[in-house]
C-alpha positions in Angstrom: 180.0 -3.5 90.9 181.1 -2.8 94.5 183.5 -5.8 94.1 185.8 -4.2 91.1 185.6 -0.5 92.6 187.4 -1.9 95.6 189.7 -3.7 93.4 190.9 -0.3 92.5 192.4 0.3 95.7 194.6 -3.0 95.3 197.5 -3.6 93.4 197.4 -7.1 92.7 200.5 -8.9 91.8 200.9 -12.3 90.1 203.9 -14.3 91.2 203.7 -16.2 87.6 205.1 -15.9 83.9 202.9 -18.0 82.7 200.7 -16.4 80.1 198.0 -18.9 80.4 197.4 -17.4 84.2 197.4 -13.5 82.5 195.0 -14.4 79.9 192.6 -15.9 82.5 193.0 -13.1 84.9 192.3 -10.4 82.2 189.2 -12.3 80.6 187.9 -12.6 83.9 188.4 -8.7 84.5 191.2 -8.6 87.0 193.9 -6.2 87.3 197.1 -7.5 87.9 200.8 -7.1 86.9 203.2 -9.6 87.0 206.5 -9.8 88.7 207.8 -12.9 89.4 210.9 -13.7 92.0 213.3 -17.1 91.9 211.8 -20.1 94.5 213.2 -23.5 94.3 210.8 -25.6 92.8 212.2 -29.0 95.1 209.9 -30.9 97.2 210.1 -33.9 99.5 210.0 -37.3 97.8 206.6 -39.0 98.9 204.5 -35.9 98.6 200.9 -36.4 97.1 200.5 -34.0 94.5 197.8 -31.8 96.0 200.5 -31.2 99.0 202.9 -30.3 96.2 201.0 -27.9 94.6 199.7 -26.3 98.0 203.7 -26.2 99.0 205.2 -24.5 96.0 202.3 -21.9 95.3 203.0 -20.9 98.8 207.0 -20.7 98.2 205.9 -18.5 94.7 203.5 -16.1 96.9 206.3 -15.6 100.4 209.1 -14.8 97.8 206.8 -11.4 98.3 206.9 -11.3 102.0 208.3 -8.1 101.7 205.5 -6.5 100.1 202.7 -8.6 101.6 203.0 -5.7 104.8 201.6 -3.8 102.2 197.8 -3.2 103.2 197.7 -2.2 99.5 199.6 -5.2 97.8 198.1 -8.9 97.3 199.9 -11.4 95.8 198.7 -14.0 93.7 200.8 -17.5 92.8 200.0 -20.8 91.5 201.0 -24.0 90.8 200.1 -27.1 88.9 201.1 -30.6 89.0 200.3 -33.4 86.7 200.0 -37.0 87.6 199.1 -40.4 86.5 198.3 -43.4 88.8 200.6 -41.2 91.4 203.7 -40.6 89.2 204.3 -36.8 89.2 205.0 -35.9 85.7 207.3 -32.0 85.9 208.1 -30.1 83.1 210.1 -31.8 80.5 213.8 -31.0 79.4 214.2 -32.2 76.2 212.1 -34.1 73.2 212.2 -37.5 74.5 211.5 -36.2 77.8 207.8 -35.0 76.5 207.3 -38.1 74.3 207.5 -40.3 77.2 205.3 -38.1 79.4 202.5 -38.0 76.5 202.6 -41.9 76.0 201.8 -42.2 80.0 199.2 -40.3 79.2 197.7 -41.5 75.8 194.9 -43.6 76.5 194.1 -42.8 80.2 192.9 -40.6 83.0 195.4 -37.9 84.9 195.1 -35.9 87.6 195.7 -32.0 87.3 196.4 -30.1 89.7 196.3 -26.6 90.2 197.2 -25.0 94.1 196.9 -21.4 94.7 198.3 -18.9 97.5 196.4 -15.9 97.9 199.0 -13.6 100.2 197.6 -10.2 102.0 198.7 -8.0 105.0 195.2 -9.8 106.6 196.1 -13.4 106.1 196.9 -16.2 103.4 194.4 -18.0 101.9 195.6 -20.9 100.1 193.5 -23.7 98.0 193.8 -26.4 95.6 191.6 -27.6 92.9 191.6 -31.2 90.9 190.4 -31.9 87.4 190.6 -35.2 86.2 191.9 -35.5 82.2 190.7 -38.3 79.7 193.3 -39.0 76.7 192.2 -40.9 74.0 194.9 -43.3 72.2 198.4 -41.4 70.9 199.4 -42.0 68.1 203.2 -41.5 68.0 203.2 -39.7 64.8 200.2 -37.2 66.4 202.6 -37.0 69.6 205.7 -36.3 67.7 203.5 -33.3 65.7 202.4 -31.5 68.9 206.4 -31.5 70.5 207.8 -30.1 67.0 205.0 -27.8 66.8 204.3 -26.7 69.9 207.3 -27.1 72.3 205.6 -27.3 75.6 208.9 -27.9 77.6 207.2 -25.1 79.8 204.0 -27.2 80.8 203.6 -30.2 83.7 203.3 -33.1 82.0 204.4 -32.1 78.4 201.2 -30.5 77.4 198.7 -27.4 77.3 194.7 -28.1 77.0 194.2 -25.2 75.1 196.4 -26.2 72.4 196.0 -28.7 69.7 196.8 -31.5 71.5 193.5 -30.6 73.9 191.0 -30.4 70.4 192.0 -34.0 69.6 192.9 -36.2 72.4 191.1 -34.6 75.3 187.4 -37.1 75.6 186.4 -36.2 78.7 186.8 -34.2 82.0 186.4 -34.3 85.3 186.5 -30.4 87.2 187.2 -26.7 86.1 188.7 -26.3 82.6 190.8 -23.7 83.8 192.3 -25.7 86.3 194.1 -28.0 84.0 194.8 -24.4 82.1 196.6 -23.2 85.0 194.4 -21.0 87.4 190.9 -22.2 88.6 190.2 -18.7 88.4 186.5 -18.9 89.2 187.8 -20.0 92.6 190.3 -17.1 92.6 187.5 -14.5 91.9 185.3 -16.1 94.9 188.1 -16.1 96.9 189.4 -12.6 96.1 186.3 -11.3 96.6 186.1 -12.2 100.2 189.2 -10.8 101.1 187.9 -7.7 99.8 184.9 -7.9 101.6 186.4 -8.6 105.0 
């Protein structure tokens, strides 16, 4: 295809460690490598979390301003939030952190979501996209397995879709899987490819 020939010419760089982000990049046939430069992750209190998301992919992506010059170079950076009835739910620092994010969550609908900076010589393109998350009831034993098992002290709101937790809680959504993954990367791909075709 015309659209992965021209890709050749890029060197596409994804401001993110997160291997969730790689895995959906790679399946969906996008070369990439990743390099990744420190941003503070702070944002003003009162900030609805699309804004946030929008705001701190953007910091991720102009860490790169350097590079963006480069007609050659595109950077790619994301970021996802997790909320329930407006409460922003970050990363959790410890055990008790995460227990107390999940029990928001058992038994109710979240918000996820995902915003993405797409940062070129021509322009940046940024975007968000929401998915909507239905928990069934926690148990605290089941909630206590998942944190010992699975440690997700690097995931917004104490929890990864595409781990076990996802199989057995998750009864319903709302939006792109891979959103709540951590890159709507069917929007990436649509959006990519109009930058390329510019």
């Amino acid at each position: 295809m015309l659209f992965f020939q021209k890709l050749q010419n890029y060197h596409i760089i994804l401001a993110s460690q997160s291997p969730r982000r790689s895995e959906l990049l790679q399946a969906a046939g996008i070369p990439f490598v990743v390099e990744v430069r420190e941003v503070s992750e702070e944002f003003p209190a009162g900030m609805l979390p699309e804004e946030v998301a929008l705001l701190l992919s953007r910091k991720k992506a102009m860490a790169f301003s350097d590079k963006i010059q480069q007609e050659n170079i595109i950077v790619l950076a994301a970021d996802t939030i997790v909320s329930v009835e407006g409460e922003i739910l970050n990363k959790p620092g410890n055990d008790e952190e995460a227990r107390q994010m999940l029990l928001k969550l058992s038994g109710r609908c979240h918000s996820v979501v995902t915003g993405v900076c797409i940062a070129h010589a021509s322009g940046i393109q940024s975007f968000s996209e929401l998915t909507r998350v239905w928990f069934r009831d926690l148990h605290t034993d089941e909630i206590d397995f998942y944190i010992n098992h699975y440690h997700p002290f690097d995931k917004a709101g104490a929890y990864g879709i595409q781990e076990w937790i996802g199989h057995i809680a998750v009864t319903r959504i709302e939006g792109l899987y891979s959103t709540v993954v951590g890159l709507p990367v069917e929007k990436v791909y649509i959006h990519l490819k109009a930058l390329l075709e510019h």
